[in-house]
ZAVODO-816171 format. One line per field, with one value per residue (C-alpha): z, x, y; residue number from 1; residue in three letters. Coordinates in Angstrom, 3 decimals. Last residue first. Example, Ala and Ser with C-alpha at 12.3 -4.5 7.8 and 13.67 -1.06 7.14 Angstrom:
# ZAVODO-816171
up	c(7.140 | 7.800)
east	c(13.670 | 12.300)
north	c(-1.060 | -4.500)
rose	c(2 | 1)
sedo	c(SER | ALA)
This chain:
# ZAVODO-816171
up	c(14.868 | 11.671 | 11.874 | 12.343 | 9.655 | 11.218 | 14.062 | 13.804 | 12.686 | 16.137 | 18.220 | 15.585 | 13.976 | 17.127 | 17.764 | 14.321 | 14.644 | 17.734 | 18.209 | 17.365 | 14.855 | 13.554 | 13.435 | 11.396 | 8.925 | 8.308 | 7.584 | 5.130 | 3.848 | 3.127 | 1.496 | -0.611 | -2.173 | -3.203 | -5.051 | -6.879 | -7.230 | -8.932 | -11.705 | -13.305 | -13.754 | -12.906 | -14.484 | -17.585 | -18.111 | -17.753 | -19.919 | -22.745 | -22.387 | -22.651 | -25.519 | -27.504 | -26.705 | -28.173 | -30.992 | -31.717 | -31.670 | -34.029 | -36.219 | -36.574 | -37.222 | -39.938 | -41.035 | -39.051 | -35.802 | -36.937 | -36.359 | -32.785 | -32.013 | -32.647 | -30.043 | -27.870 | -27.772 | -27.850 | -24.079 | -22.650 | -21.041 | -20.333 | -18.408 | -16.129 | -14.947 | -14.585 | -12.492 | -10.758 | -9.241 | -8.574 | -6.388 | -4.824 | -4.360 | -2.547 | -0.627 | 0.902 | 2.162 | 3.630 | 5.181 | 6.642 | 7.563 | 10.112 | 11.327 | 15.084 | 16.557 | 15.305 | 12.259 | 14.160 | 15.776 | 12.560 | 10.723 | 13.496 | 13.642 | 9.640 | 9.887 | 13.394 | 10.870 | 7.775 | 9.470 | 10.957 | 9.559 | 10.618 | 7.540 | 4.977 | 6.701 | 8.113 | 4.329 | 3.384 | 6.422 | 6.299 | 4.158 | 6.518 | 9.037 | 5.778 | 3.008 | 6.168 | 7.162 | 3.461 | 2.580 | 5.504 | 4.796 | 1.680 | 2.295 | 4.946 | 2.883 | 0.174 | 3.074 | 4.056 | 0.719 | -0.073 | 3.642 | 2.701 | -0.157 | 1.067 | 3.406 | 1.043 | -1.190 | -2.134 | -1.050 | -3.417 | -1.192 | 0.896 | 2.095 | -1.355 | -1.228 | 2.008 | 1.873 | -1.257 | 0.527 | 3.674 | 1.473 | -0.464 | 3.233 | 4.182 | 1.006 | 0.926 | 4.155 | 3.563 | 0.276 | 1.783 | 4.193 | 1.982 | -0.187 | 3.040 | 4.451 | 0.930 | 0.555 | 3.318 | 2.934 | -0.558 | 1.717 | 3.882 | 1.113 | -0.158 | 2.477 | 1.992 | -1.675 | -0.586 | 0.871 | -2.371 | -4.561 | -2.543 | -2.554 | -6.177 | -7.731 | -4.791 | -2.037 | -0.722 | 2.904 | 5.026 | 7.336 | 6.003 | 2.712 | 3.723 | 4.794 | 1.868 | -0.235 | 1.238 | 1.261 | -2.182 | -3.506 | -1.152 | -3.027 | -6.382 | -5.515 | -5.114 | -7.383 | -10.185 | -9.969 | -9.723 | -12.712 | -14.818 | -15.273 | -17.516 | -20.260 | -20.862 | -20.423 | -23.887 | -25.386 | -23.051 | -22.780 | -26.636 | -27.046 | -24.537 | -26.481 | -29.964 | -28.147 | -26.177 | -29.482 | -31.402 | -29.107 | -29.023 | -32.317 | -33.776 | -37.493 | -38.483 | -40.804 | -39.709 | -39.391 | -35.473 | -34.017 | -35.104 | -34.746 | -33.817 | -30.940 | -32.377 | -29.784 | -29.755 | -33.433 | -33.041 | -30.236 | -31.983 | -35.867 | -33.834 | -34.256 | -31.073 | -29.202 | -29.971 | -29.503 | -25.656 | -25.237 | -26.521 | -23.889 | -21.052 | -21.855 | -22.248 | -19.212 | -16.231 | -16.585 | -18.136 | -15.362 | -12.733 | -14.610 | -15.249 | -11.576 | -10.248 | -12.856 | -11.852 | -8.139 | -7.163 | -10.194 | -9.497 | -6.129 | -5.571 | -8.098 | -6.702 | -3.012 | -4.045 | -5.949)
east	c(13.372 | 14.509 | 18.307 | 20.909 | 23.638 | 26.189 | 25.782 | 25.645 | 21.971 | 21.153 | 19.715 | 17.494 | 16.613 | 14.858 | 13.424 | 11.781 | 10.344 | 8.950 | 6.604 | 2.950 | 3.072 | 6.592 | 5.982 | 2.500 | 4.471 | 7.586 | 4.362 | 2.845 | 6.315 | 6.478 | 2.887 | 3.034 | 6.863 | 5.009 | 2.497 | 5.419 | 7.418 | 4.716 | 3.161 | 6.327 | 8.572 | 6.099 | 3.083 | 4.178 | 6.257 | 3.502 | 1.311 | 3.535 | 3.591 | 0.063 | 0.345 | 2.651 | 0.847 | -2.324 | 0.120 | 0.886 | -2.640 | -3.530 | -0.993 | -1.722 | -5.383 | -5.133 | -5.073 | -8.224 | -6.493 | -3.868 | -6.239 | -7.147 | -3.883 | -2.508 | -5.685 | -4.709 | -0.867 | -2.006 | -4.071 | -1.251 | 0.168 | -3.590 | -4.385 | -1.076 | -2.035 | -5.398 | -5.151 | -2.094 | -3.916 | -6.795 | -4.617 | -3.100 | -6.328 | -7.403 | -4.082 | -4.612 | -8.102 | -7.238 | -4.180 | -6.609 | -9.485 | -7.310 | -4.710 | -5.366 | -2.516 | -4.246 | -2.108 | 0.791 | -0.101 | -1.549 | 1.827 | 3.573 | 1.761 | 1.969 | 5.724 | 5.864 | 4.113 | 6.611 | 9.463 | 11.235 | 14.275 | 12.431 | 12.904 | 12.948 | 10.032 | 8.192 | 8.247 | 6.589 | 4.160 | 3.130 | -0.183 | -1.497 | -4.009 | -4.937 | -5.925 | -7.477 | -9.680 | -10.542 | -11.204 | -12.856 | -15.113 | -16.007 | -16.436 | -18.620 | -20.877 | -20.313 | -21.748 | -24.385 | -25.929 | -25.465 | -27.557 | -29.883 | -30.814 | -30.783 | -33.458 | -35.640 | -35.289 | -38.995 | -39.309 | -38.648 | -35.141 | -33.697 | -31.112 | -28.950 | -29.226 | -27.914 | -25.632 | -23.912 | -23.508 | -22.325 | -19.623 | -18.875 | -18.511 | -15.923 | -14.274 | -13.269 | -11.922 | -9.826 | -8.586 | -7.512 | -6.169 | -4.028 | -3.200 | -2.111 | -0.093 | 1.617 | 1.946 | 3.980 | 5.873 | 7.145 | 8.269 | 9.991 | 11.868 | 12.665 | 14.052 | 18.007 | 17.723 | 16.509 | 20.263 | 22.072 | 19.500 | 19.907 | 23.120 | 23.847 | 21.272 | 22.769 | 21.290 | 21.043 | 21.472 | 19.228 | 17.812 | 14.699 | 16.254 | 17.256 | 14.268 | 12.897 | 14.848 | 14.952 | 11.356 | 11.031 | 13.375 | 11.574 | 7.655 | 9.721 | 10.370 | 6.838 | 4.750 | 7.483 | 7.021 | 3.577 | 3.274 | 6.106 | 2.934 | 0.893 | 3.566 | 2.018 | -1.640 | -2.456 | -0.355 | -1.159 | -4.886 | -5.043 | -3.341 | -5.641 | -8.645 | -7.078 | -6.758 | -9.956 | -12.155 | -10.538 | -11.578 | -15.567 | -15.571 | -16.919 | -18.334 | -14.443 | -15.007 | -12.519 | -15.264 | -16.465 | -14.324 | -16.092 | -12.899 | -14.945 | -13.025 | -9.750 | -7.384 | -8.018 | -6.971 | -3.534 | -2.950 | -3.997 | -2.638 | 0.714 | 2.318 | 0.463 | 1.897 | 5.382 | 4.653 | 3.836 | 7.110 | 8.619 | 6.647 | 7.096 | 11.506 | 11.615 | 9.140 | 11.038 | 14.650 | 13.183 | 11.308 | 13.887 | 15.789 | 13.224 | 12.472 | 15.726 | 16.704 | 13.119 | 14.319 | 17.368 | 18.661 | 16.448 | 17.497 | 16.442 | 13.510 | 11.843 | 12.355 | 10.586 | 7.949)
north	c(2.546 | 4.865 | 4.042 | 6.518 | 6.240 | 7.857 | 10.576 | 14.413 | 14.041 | 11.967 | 14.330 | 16.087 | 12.593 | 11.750 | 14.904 | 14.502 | 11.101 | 12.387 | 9.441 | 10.928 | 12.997 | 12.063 | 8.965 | 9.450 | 11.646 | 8.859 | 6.648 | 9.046 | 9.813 | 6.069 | 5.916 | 8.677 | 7.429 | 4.529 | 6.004 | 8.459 | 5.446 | 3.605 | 6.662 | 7.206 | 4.144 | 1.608 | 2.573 | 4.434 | 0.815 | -0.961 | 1.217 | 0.600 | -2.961 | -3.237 | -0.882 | -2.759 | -6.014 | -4.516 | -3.247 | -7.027 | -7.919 | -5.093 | -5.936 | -9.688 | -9.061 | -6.903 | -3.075 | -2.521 | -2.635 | 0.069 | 2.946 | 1.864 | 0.610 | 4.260 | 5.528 | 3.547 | 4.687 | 8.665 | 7.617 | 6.218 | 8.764 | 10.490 | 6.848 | 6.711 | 10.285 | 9.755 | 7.202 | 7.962 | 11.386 | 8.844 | 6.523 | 9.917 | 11.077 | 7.516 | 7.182 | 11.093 | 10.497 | 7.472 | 8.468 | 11.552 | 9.000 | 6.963 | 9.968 | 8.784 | 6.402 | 2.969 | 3.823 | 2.757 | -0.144 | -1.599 | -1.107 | -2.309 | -5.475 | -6.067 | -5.328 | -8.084 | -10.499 | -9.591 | -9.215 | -6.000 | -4.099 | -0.867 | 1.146 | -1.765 | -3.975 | -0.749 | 0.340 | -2.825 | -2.789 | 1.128 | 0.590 | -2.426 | 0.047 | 1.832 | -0.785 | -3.400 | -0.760 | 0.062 | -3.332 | -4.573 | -1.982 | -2.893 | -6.842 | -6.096 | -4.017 | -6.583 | -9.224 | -7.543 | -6.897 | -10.358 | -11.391 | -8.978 | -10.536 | -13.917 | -12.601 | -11.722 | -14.473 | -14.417 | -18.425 | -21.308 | -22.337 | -19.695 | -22.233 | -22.451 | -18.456 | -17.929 | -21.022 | -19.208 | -16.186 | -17.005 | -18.890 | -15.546 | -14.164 | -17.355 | -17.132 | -13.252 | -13.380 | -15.977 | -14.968 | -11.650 | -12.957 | -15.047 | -11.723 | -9.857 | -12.545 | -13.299 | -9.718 | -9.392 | -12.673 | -10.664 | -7.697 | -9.782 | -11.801 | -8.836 | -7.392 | -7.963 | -6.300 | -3.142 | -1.396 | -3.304 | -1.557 | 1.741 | 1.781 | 1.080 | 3.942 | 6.760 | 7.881 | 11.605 | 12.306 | 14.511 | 12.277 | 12.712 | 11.492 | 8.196 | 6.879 | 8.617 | 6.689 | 3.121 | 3.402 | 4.263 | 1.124 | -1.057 | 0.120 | -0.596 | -4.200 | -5.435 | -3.704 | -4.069 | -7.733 | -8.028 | -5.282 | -7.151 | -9.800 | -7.033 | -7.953 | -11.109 | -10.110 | -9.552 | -12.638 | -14.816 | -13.856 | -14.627 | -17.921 | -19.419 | -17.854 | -19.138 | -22.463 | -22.730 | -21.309 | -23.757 | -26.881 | -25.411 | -24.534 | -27.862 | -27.548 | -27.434 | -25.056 | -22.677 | -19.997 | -21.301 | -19.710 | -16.153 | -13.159 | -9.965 | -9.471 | -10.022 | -11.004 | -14.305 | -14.430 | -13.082 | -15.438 | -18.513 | -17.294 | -17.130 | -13.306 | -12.640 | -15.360 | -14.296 | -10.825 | -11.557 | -13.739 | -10.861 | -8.378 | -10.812 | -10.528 | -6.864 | -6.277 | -8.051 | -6.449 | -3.175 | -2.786 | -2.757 | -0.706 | 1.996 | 1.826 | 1.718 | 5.049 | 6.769 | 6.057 | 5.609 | 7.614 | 10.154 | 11.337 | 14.671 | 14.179 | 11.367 | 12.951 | 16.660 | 14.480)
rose	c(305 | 304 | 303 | 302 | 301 | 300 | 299 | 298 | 297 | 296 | 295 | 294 | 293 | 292 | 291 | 290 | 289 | 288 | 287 | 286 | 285 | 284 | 283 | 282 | 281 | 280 | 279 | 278 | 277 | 276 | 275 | 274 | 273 | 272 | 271 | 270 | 269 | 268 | 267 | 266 | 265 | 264 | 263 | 262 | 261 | 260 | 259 | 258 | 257 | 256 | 255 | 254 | 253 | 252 | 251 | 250 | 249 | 248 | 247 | 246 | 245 | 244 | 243 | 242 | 241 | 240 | 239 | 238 | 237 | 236 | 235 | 234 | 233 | 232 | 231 | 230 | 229 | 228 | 227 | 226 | 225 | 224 | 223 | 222 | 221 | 220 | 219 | 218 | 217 | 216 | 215 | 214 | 213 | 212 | 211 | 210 | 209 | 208 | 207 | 206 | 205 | 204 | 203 | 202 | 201 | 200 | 199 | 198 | 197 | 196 | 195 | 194 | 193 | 192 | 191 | 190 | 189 | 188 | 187 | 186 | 185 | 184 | 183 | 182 | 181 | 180 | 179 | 178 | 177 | 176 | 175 | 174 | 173 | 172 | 171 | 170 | 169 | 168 | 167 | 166 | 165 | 164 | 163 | 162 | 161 | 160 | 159 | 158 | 157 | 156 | 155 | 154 | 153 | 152 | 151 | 150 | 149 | 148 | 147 | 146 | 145 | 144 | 143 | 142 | 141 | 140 | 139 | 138 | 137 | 136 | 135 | 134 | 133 | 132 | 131 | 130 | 129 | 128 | 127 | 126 | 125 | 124 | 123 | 122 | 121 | 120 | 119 | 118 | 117 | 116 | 115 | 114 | 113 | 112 | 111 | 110 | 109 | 108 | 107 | 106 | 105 | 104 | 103 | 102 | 101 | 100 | 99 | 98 | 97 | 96 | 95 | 94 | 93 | 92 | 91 | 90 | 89 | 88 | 87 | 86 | 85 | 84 | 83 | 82 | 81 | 80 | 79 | 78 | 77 | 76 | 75 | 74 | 73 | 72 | 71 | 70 | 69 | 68 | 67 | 66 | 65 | 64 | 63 | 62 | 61 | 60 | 59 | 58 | 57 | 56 | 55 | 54 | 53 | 52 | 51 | 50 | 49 | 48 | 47 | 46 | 45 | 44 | 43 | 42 | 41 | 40 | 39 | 38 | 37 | 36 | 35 | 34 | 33 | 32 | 31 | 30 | 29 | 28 | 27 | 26 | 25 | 24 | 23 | 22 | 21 | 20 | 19 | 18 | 17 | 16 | 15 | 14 | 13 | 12 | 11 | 10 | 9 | 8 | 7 | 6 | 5 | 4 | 3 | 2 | 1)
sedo	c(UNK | UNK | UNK | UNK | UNK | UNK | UNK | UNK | UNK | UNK | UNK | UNK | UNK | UNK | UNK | UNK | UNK | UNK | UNK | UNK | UNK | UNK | UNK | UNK | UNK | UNK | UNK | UNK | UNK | UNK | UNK | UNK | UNK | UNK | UNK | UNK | UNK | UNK | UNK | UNK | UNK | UNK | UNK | UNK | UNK | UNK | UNK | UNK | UNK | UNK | UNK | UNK | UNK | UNK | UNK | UNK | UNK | UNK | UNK | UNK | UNK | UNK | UNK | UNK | UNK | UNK | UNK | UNK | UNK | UNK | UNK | UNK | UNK | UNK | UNK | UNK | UNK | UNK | UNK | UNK | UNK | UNK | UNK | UNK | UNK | UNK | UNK | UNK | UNK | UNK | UNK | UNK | UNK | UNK | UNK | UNK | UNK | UNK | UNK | UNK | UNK | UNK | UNK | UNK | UNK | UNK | UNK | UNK | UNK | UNK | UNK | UNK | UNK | UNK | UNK | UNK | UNK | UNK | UNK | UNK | UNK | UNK | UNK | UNK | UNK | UNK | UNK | UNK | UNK | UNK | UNK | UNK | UNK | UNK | UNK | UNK | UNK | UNK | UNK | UNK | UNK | UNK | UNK | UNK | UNK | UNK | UNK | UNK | UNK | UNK | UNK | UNK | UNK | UNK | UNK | UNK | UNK | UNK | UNK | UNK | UNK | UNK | UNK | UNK | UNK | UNK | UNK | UNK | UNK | UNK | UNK | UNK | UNK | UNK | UNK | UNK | UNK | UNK | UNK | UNK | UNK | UNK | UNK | UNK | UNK | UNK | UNK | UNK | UNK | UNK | UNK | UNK | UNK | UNK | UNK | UNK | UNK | UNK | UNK | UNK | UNK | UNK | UNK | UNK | UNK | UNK | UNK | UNK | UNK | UNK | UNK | UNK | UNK | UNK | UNK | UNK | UNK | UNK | UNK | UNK | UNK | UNK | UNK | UNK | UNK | UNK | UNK | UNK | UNK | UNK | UNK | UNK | UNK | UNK | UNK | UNK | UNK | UNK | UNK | UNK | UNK | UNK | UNK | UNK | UNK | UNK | UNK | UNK | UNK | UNK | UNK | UNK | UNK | UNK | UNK | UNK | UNK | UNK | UNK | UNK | UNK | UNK | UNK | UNK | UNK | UNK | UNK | UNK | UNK | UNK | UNK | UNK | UNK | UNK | UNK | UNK | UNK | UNK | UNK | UNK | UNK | UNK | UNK | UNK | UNK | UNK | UNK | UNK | UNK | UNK | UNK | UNK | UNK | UNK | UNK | UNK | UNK | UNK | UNK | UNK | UNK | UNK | UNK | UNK | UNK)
């Protein structure tokens, strides 16, 4: 909090920008859908397709459902964009600020803006392993059970419970050793493989269950924070929603939009701000971060390699 609030215009002022760049336009195009009788409809859930008469809901039911998730999930896209930049925005921040300089709104966008292609082939890495992982134990899985045939299944069972153990703890490894690669990719000026390298280098340096410990409070800290902000807007849709359909789907965008914008101008920088001082921490631990920056404070923009 000490960084966010020494330099809040590269922070909360980035963040609110950067938000308000994605959100505006995804929350219109949001309203838009819920004004339609579609969107407004699939976002009633007590709305019966099959009441227009037609005697065949099924087509109905795919629009006004299609129409629906649009609208509701609309402004939830500025998330995935807001997820991405914001962490670079932090990094550049504290990177700066244990040096003992303060950035500015301007620098620290034009300082970010080279790495975001690295960042965003970081999370391409992560997300396709991910995906990989995730499809060869659902496959286990599925050839578990195909192969257990008429029998009690015993053995499939295990094989399930197995795999989601597996699946857990892959997780949380995977959650910790690759938490420093987007600020490795701004601090360190590295790519995204040689980032994801670093990253698992670095954590392999003891620390393991103390970053974990810290990421999970600060993801609950966020948690509740982000849900008691947004808490008075849910309950305004609530008492709305029986006024008609239209307003309560156009409040549910409201408050989806609403709780982006909590998200990534309060409750994001503050995540992201854990996870670079966490890395600037583990460097200091174990590679004399700090000696480093002693001997080179008189110099000019000393980089963090």
């Amino acid at each position: 909090m000490t960084a966010v609030r020494a330099n809040a215009a590269a922070t909360i002022g980035l963040a609110l920008v950067t938000t308000a760049v994605v959100l505006v336009p995804l929350t219109l195009l949001g309203l838009w859908f819920a004004s339609t009788p579609s969107g407004a409809a699939g976002l009633d859930p007590t709305f019966d397709p099959s009441a227009d008469g037609s005697g065949d809901p099924s087509g109905f039911a795919a629009t006004f459902m299609g129409g629906g998730v649009i609208a509701s999930f609309a402004p939830g896209l500025a998330v995935y964009v807001t997820a991405l930049l914001l962490p670079l925005f932090m990094a550049v921040v504290v990177g700066q600020g244990v040096q003992g300089r303060r950035i500015g709104l301007g620098d620290t966008a034009r300082a970010a803006r080279g790495r975001i292609l690295q960042a965003l082939g970081v999370v391409l890495l992560v997300g396709l392993a991910a995906v990989v992982l995730g499809a060869l134990l659902v496959g286990g899985v599925a050839v578990a059970w195909a192969t257990s045939g008429r029998g009690d299944g015993s053995a499939a069972a295990f094989v399930t419970f197995v795999a989601v153990v597996v699946g857990v703890v892959a997780f949380v490894l995977f959650s910790v050793r690759w938490a420093f690669a987007v600020t490795i990719v701004v601090l360190e000026g590295a790519g995204p493989v040689r980032a994801l390298r670093r990253s698992w280098q670095l954590t392999r340096k003891r620390g393991f269950w103390r970053i974990l410990g810290i990421r999970l409070l600060t993801a609950i800290v966020v948690g509740i924070v982000g849900s008691v902000l947004t808490a008075p807007v849910g309950l305004v849709v609530g008492v709305i929603a029986g006024a008609s359909i239209t307003s309560a789907a156009w409040m549910f965008v409201l408050l989806q939009a609403v709780s982006v914008l909590v998200q990534s101008v309060l409750t994001t920088p503050f995540s992201s701000g854990v996870d670079s001082l966490l890395y600037v921490d583990q460097r200091i631990r174990y590679e004399g971060l700090d000696l480093a920056l002693l001997q080179t404070q008189q110099g000019h923009d000393a980089p963090m390699t």
